[in-house]
C-alpha positions as CSV (number, residue, x, y, z in Angstrom):
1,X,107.9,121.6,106.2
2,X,105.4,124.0,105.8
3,X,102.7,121.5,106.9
4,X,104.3,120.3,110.2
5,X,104.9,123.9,111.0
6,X,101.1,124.2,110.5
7,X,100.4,121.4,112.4
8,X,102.6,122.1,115.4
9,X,100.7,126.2,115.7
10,X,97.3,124.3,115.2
11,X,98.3,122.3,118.4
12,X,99.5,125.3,120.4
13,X,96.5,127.0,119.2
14,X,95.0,124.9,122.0
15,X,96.3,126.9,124.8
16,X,95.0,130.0,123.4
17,X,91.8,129.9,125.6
18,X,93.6,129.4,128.3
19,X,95.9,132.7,127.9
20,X,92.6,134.8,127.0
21,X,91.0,133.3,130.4
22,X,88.4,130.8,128.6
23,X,87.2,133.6,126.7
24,X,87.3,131.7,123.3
25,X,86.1,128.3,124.4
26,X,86.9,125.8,120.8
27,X,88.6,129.1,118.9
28,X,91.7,126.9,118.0
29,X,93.4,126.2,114.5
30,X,93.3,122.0,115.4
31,X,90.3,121.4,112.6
32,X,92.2,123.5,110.0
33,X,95.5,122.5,110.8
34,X,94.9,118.7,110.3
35,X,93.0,119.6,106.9
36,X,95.9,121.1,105.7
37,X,98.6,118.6,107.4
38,X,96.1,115.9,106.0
39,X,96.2,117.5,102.2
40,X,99.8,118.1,102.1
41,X,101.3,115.5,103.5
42,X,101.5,111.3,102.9
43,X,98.5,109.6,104.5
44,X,101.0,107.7,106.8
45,X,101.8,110.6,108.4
46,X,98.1,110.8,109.6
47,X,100.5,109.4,112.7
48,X,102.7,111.9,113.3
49,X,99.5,114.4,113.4
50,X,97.7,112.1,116.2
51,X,100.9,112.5,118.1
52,X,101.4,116.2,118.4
53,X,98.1,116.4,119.2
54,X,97.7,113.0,121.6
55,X,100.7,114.9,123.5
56,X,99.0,118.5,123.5
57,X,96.0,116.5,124.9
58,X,98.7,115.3,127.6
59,X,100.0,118.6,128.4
60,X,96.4,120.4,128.6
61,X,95.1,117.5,130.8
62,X,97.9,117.2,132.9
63,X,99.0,120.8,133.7
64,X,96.6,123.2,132.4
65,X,93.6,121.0,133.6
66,X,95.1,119.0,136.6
67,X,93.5,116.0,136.0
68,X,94.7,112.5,135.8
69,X,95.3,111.7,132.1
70,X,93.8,108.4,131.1
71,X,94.5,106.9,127.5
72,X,91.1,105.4,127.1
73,X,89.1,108.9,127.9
74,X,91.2,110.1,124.8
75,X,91.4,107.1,121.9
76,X,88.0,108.5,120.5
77,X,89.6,112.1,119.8
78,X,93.1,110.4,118.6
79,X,90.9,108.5,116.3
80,X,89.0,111.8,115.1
81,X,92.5,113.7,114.6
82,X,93.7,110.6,112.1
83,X,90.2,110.4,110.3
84,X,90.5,114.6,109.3
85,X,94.1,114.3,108.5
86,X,92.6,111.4,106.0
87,X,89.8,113.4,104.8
88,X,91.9,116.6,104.4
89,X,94.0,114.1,102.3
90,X,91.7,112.5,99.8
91,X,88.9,116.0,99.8
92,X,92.2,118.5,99.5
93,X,94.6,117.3,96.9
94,X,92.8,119.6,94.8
95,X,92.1,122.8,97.1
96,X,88.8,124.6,96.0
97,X,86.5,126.9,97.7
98,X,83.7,124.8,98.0
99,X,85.7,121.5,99.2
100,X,88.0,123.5,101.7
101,X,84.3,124.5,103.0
102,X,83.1,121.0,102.8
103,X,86.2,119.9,104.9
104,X,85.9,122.4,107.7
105,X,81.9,121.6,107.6
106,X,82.5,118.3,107.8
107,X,85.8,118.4,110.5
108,X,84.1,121.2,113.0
109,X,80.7,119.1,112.6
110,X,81.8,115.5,113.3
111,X,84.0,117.2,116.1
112,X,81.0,118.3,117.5
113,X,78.9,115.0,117.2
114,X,81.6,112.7,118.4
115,X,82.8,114.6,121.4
116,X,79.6,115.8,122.9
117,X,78.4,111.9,122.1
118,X,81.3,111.1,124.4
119,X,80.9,113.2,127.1
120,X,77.1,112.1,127.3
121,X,77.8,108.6,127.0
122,X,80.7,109.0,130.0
123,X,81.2,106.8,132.9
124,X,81.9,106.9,136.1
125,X,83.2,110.1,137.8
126,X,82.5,111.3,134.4
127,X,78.9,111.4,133.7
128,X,77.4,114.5,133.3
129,X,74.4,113.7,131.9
130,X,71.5,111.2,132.4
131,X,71.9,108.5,130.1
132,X,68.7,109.8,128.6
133,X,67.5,110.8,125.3
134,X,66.8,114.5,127.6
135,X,70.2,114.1,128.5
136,X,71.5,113.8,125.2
137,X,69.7,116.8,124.1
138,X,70.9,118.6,127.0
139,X,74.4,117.7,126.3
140,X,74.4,119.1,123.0
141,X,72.6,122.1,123.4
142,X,74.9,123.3,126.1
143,X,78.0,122.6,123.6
144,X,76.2,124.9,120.7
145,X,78.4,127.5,121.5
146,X,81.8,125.4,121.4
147,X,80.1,124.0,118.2
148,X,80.1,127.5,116.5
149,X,83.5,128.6,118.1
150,X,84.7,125.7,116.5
151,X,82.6,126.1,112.9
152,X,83.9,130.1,112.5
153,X,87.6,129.6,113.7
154,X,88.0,126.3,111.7
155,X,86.4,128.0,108.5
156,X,89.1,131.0,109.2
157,X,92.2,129.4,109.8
158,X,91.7,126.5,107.0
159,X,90.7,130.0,104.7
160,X,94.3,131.2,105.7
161,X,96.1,127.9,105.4
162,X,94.8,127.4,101.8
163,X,94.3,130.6,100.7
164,X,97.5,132.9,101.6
165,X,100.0,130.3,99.5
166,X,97.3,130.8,96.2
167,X,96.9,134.6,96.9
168,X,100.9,134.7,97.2
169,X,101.5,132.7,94.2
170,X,99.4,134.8,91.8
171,X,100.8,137.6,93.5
172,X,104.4,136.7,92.3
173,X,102.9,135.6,88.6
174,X,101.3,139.1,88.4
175,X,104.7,140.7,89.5
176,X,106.4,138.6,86.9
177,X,104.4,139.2,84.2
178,X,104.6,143.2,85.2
179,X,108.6,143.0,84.7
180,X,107.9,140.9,81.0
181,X,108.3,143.1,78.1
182,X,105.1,143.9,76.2
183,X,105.8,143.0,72.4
């Protein structure tokens, strides 16, 4: 329960930008969220999480962007959603510091490579870029800044989703063993 609720603010986390007037272009909880929807839930489910998110990507293209929405523009990013809820699955069974850092490395990073690879690679009415090794380059240095939006809000919301339930939990054993008699 407490994952699809996760999963569900993660995907409306992708209209904050849009209330803050583009202020905090890639500040969402999606990399987190599927992490944590990924490590808490059956791998099957990796389904569900592609949904909420295919039909965010709906909603955002459809009325907050006003574009056409074309299935094919979007099957690299539904693919991307699955493979972190996968990876949050077999990295976070076991939630550490260092492999809940790996995880949001790894999700904001590929996130990065993949998407910008798209959007250079477009067709079209949708290039933006020579189809150019400058182009390339020129594609992903205008999408650093996305990239570390994405890096510092994944790292802080995937430090929230894991860490708040261990901080409460050794909160209630430290108020538990307070109330114990000392023999």
């Amino acid at each position: 329960m407490v994952a699809t609720l996760i999963l569900v603010l993660a995907a409306l986390s992708r209209l904050l930008p849009h209330f803050f007037h583009s202020l905090a272009f890639n500040f969402t909880a999606v990399g987190a969220g599927l992490l944590f929807f990924g490590s808490r839930t059956a791998r099957w489910q990796a389904v569900l999480a592609v949904a909420v998110m295919g039909l965010m990507d709906v909603i955002l293209t459809t009325k907050i962007y006003g574009y056409p929405f074309h299935v094919s523009a979007y099957l690299v990013t539904w693919a991307w959603y699955g493979a972190v809820c996968l990876l949050g699955s077999a990295l976070l069974r076991k939630t550490t510091v260092l492999r809940v850092g790996c995880g949001v490395l790894a999700s904001a990073t590929s996130f990065f490579l993949l998407s910008n690879f798209m959007v250079w690679a477009g067709r079209g009415d949708l290039v933006m870029y020579p189809h150019t090794l400058g182009g390339m380059v020129a594609c992903y240095a205008a999408a650093l800044p996305f990239y570390g939006n994405d890096l510092l809000s994944t790292g802080l919301f995937a430090g929230a989703f894991f860490g708040l339930p261990v901080l409460a939990a050794r909160t209630a054993e430290m108020a538990h063993a307070a109330r114990q008699p000392v023999a």
